[in-house]
Rosetta silent file (secondary structure, phi, psi, omega in degrees, C-alpha in Angstrom):
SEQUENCE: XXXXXXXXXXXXXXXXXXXXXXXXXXXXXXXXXXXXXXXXXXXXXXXXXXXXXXXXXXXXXXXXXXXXXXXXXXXXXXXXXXXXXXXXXXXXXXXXXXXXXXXXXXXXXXXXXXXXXXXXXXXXXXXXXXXXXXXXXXXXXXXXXXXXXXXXXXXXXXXXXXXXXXXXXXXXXXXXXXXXX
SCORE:     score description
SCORE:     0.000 S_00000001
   1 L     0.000  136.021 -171.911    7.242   32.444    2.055 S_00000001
   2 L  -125.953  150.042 -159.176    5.503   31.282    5.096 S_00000001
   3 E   -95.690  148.773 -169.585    6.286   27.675    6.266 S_00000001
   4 E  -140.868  149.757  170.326    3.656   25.129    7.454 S_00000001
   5 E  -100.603  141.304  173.204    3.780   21.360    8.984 S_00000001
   6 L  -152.245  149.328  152.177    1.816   18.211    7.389 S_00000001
   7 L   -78.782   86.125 -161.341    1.419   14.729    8.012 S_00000001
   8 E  -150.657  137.029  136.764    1.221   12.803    4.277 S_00000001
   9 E   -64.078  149.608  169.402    1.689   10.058    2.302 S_00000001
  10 E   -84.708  136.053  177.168    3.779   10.239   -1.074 S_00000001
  11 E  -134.986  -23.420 -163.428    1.161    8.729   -3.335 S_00000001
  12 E  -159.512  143.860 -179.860    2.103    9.519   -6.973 S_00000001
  13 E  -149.693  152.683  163.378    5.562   11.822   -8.119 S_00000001
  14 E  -132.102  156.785 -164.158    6.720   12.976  -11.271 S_00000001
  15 E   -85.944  145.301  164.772   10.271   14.104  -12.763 S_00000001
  16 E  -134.332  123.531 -174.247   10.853   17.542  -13.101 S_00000001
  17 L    85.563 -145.892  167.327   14.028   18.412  -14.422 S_00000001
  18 L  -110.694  -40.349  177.996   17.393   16.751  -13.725 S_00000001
  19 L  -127.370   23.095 -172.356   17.076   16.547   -9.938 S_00000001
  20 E  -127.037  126.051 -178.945   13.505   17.626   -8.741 S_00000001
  21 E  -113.046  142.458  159.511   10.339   15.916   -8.545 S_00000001
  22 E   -77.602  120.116 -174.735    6.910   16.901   -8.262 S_00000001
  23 E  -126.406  146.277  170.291    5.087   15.052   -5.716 S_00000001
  24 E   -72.923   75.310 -162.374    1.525   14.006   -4.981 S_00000001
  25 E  -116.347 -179.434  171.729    0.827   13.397   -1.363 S_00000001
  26 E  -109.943  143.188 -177.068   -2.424   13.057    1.059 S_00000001
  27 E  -126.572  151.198  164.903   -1.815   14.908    4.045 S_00000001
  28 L   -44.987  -44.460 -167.325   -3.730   14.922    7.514 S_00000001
  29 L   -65.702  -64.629 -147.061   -4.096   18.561    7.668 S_00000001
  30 L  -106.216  -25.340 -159.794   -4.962   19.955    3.857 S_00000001
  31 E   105.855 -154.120  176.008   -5.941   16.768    1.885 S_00000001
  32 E   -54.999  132.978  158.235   -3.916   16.278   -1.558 S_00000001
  33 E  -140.802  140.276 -170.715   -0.605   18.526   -1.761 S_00000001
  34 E  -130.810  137.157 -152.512    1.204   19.147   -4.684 S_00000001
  35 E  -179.650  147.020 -167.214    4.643   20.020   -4.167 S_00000001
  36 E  -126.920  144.937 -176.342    8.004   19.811   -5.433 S_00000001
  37 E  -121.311   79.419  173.176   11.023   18.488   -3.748 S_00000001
  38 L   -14.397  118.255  173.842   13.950   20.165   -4.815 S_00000001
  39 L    76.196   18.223 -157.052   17.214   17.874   -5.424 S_00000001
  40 L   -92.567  -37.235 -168.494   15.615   15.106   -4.953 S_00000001
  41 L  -104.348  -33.272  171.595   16.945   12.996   -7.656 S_00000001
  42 L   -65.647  151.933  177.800   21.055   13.681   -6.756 S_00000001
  43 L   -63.782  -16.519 -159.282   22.630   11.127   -5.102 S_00000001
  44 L  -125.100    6.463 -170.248   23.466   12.949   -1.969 S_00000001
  45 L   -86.878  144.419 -143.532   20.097   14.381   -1.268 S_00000001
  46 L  -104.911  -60.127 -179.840   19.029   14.526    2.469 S_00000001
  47 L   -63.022  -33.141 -165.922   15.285   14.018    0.989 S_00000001
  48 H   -30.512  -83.787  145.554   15.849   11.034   -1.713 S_00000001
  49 H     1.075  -48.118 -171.355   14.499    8.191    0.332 S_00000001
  50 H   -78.026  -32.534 -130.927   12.023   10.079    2.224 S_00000001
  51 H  -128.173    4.991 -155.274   10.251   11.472   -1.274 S_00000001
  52 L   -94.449  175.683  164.681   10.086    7.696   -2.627 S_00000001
  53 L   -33.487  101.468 -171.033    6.394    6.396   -2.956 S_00000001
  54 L    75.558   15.762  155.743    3.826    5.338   -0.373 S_00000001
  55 L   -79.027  173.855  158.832    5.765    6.613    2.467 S_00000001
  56 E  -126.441  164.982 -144.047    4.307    8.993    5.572 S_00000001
  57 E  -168.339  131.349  148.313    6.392   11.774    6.229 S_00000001
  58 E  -114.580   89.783  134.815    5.811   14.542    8.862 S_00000001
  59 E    -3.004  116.215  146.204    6.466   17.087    6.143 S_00000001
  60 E  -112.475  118.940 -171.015    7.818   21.189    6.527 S_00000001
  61 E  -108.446  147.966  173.522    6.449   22.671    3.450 S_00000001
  62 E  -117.157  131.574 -178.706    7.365   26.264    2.387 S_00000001
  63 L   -52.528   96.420  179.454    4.125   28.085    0.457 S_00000001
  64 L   -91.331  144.787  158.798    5.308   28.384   -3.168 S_00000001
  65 L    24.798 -100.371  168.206    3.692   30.129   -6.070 S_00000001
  66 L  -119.678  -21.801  174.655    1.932   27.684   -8.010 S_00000001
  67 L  -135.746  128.616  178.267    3.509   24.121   -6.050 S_00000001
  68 E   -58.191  153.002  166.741    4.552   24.151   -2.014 S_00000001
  69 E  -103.449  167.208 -178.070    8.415   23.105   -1.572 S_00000001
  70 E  -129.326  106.851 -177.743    9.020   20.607    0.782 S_00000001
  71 E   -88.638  -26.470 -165.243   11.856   21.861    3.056 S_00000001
  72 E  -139.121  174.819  179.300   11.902   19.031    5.916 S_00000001
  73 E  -170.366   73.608 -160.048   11.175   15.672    5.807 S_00000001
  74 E  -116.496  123.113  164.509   10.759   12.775    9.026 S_00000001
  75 E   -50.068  103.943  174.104    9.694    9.210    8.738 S_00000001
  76 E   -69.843  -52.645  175.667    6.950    8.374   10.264 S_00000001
  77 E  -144.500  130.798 -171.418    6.679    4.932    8.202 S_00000001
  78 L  -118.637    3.598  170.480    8.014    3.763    5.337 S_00000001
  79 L    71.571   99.058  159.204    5.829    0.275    4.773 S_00000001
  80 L   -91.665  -34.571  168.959    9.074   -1.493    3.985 S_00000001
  81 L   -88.384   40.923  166.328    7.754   -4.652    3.370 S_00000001
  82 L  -101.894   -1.810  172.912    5.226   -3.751    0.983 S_00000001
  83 L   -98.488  -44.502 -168.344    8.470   -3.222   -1.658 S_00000001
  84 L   -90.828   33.315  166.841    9.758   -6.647   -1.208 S_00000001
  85 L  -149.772  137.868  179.534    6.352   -8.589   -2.210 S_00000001
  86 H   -80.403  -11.797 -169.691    4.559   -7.518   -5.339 S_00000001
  87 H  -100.602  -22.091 -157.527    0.919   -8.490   -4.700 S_00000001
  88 H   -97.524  -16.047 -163.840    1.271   -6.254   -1.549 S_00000001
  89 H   -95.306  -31.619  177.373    3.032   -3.316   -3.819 S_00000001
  90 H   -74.032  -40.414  149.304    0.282   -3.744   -6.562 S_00000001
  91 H   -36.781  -43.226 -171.943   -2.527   -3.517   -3.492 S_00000001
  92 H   -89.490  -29.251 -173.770   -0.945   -0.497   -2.285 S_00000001
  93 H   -74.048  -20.639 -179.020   -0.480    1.510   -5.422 S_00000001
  94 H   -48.591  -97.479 -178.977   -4.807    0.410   -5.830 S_00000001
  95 H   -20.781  -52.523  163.425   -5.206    2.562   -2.883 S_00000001
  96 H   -49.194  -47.398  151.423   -2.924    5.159   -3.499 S_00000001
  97 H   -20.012  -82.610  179.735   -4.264    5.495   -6.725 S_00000001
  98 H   -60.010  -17.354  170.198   -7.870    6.130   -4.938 S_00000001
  99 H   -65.690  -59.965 -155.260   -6.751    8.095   -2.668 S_00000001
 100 H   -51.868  -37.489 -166.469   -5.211   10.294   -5.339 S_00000001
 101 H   -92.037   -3.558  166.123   -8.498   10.214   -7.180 S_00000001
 102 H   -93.359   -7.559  177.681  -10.984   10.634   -4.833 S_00000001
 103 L   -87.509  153.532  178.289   -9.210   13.160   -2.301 S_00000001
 104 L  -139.349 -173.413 -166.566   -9.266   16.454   -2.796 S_00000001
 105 E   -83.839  158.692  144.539   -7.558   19.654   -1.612 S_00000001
 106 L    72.186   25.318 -177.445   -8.230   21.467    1.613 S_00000001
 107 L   -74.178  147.569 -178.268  -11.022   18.472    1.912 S_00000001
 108 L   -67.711  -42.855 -170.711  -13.142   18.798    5.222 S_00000001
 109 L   -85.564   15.977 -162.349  -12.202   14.257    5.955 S_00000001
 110 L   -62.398  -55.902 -176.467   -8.620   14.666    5.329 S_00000001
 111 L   -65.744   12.473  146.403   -8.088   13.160    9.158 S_00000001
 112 L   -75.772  -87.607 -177.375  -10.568   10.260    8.386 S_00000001
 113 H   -34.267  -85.717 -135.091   -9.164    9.596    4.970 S_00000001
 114 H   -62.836  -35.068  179.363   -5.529   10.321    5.834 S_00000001
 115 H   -64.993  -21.969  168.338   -6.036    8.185    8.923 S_00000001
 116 H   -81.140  -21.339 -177.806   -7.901    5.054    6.904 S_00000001
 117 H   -81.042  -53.715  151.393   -5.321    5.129    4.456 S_00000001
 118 H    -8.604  -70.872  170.769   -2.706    4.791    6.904 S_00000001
 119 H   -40.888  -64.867  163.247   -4.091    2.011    8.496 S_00000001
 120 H   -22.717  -80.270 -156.610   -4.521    0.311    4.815 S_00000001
 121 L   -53.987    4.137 -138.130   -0.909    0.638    4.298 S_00000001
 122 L  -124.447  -49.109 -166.794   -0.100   -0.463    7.611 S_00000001
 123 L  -111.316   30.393  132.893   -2.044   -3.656    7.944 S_00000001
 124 L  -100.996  -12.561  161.662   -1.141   -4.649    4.154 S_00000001
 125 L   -56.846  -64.711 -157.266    2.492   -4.217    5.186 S_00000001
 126 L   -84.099  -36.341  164.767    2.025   -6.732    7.946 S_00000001
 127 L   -73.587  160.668 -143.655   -0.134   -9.472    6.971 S_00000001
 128 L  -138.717  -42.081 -168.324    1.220  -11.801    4.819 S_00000001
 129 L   -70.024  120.690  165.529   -1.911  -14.029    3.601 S_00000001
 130 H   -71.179    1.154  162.102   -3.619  -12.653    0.514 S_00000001
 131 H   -55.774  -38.536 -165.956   -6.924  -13.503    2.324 S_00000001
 132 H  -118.030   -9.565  142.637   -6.287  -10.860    4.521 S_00000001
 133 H   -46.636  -45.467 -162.877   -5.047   -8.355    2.224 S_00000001
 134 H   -79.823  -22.670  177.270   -7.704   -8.052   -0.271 S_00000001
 135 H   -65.152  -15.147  157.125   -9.980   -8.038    3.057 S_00000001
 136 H   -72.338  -50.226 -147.671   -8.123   -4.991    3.872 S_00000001
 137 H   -74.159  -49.384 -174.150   -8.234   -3.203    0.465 S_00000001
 138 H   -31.393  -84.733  173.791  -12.125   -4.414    0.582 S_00000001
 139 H   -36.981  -45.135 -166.275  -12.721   -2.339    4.303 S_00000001
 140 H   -65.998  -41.144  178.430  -10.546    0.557    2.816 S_00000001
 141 H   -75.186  -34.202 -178.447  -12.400    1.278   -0.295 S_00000001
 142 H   -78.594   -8.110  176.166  -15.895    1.048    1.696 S_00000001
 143 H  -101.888   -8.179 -168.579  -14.973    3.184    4.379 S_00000001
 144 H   -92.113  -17.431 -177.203  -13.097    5.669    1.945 S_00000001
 145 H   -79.067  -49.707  150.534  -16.424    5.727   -0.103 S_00000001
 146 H   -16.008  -86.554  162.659  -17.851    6.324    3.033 S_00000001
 147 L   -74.108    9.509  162.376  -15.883    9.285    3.760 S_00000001
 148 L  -108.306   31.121  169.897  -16.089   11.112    0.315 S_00000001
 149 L    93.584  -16.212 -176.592  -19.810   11.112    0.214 S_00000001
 150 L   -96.274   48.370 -164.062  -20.347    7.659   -1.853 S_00000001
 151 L   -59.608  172.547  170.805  -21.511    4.816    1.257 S_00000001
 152 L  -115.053  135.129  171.702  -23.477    2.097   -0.007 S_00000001
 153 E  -106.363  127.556 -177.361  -26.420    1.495    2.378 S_00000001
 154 L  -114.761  -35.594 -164.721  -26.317   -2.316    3.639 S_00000001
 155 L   -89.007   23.364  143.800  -28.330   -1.843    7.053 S_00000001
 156 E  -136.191  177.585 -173.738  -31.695   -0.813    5.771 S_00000001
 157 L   -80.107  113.861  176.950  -33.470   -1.152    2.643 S_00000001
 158 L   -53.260  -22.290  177.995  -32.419    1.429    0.702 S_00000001
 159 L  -100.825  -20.713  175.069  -35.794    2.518   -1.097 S_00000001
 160 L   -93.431  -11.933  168.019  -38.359    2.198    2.009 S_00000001
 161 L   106.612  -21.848  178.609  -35.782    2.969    4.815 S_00000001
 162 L   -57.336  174.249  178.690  -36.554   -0.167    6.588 S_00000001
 163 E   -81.807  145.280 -174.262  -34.528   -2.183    9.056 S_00000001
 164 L   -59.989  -26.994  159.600  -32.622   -5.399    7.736 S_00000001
 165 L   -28.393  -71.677  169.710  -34.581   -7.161   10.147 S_00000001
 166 L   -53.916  -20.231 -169.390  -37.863   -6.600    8.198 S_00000001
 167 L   -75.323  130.561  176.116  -36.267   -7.358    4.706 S_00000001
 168 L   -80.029 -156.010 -170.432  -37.879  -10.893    4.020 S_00000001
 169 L  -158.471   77.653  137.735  -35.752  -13.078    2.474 S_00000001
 170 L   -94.281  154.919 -156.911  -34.698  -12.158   -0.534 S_00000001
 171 L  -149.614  110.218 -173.313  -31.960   -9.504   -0.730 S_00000001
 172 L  -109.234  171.260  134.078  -31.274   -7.571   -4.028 S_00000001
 173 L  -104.871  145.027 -145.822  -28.667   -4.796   -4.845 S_00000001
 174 E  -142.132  102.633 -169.160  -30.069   -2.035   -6.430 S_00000001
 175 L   -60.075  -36.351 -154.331  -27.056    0.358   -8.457 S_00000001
 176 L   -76.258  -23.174 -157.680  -30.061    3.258   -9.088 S_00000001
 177 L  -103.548  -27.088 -177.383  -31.231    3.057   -5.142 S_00000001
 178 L   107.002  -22.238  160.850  -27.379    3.009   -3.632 S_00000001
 179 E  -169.767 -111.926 -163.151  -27.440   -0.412   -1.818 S_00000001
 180 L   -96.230  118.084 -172.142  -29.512   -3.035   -0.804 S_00000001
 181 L  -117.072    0.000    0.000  -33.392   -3.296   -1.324 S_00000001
């Protein structure tokens, strides 16, 4: 089995077994990895903590079969206060969520994406104002859209190409043209 290092968030896990979980994460290197973390679930496990949800992790993975094991496991971050407030843990799972469904494996953006999601998680940990959450989640989905291929164009007109200058002034959105015309 040959062993590899990643950078990832835990985004989404499921039980396997009595003590093992399968986990979802996004990683800097490869994108989405799916991977099971052996023992996981005993009380006494070296990983347990490390393996819970919406953490970053710098990750030793061993190449399995059909799912990588996850052999090592160091905190980078754990968002702690995004567990003790609920509008910030329902905010975070949004994102995680999108992450899960718009990332993909062995994706060419993984170090945009893993690095915008980071941030997300980072600066909905610390602000406290829901004004300045959802103005996070807001930046995070348009830049994440951004980096899977789906931008919205706001600084020209999307069907002649012009500059926002030139748009007189009325200002539509236009779903069929991709942003503003």
């Amino acid at each position: 089995m040959a062993n590899y290092k990643a950078q990832a968030i835990n985004l989404k896990s499921y039980n396997l077994g009595e003590s093992d979980k399968i986990m979802i994460m996004y990683s800097r290197e490869q994108g989405l990895i799916r991977c099971v973390a052996k023992g996981v679930k005993k009380s006494l496990s070296s990983l347990g903590g490390r393996m819970q949800l919406l953490v970053a992790n710098n990750l030793l993975l061993a190449t399995g079969r059909n799912l990588d094991i996850v052999c090592q496991a160091e905190v980078i971050d754990s968002f702690s206060s995004i567990r003790n407030d609920m509008t910030k843990l329902i905010y975070s799972f949004y994102c995680a969520e999108l992450i899960n469904n718009f990332g993909m494996e062995n994706d060419q953006n993984c170090k945009i994406i893993y690095d915008i999601s980071f941030e997300a998680l980072k600066n909905i940990s610390i602000f406290s104002s829901l004004e300045e959450i959802l103005w996070t989640v807001i930046r995070f989905k348009l830049r994440l859209m951004e980096a899977v291929g789906y931008a919205v164009e706001l600084n020209s007109c999307a069907r002649c190409n012009c500059l926002e200058q030139n748009f007189s002034d009325y200002h539509f959105f236009c779903c069929e043209s991709g942003g503003g015309i």
